[in-house]
C-alpha positions in Angstrom: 114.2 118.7 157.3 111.0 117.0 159.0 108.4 116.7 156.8 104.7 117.0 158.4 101.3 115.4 157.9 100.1 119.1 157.4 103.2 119.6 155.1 102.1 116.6 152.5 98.5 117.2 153.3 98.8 120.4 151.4 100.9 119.2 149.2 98.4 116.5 147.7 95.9 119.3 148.1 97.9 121.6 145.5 99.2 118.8 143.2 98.1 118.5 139.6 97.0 115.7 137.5 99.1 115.1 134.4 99.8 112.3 132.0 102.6 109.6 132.5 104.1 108.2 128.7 106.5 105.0 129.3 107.8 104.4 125.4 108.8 101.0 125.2 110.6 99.1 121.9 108.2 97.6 119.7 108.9 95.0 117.3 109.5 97.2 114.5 112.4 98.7 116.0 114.9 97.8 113.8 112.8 98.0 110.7 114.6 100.1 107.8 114.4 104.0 108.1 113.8 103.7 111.7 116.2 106.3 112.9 114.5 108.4 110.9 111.3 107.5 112.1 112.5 108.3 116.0 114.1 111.6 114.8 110.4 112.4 113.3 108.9 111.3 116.9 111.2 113.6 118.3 110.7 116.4 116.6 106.8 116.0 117.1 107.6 116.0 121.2 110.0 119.2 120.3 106.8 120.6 119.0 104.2 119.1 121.5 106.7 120.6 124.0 106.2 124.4 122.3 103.4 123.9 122.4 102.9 124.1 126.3 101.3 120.3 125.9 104.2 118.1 126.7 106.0 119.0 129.7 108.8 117.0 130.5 110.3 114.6 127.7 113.2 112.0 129.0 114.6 109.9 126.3 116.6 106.4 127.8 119.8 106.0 127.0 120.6 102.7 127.6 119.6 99.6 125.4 117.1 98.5 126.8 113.2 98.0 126.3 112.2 101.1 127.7 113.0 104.2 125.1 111.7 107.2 126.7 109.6 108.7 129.5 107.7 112.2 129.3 104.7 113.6 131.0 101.6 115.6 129.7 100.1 118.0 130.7 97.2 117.0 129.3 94.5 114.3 130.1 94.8 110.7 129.6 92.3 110.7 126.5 93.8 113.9 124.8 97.4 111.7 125.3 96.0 108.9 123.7 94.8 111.0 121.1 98.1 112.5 120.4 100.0 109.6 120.5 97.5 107.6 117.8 99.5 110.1 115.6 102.8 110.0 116.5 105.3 108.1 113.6 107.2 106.0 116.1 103.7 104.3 117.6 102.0 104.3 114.4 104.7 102.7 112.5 105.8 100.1 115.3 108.9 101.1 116.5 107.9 102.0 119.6 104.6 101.1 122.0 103.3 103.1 124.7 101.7 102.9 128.2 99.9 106.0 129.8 98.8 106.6 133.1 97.2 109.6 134.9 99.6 110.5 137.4 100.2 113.7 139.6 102.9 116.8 139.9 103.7 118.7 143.2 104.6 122.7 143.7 108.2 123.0 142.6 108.8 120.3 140.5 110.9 120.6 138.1 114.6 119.5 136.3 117.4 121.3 136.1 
């Protein structure tokens, strides 16, 4: 498949802005009653996610420093907002970065 100037053109014409989370570890990570601290974060993106706010969530598998992705659709100061109260940031288990960040027509997983 060739792809076009006119084909992304209208592609960046038609995207829309969401919100980019990179969770990272945080030096509380292995505090006590951690796990249950993450299963409490993860229930809140369950719900954020219901909610029609949180659009994709990717937990990491791996060990390393980097936890979890997901993106919002939401702005970057309602994110920041919502994130203030999640358990994992607020107790320092986990840190976050955001960044405005765009989705095309027909994005998706699965």
């Amino acid at each position: 498949m060739t792809i076009s100037d006119e084909f992304m053109q209208g592609m960046l014409a038609a995207a829309k802005p969401y919100c980019l989370v990179i969770f990272k570890a945080a030096g509380m990570r292995s505090r006590d009653g951690a796990k249950a601290i993450i299963w409490e974060h993860a229930r809140r993106n369950f719900e954020l996610r219901a909610e029609g706010r949180l659009a994709i969530v990717c937990p990491v598998t791996d060990d390393g420093d980097i936890r979890g992705v997901a993106v919002f659709s939401a702005s970057v100061d309602e994110v920041t907002r919502i994130m203030e109260d999640d358990p994992a940031v607020k107790s320092g288990i986990l840190e976050c970065e955001i960044r405005p960040c765009l989705g095309f027509p027909g994005d998706r997983l699965s």
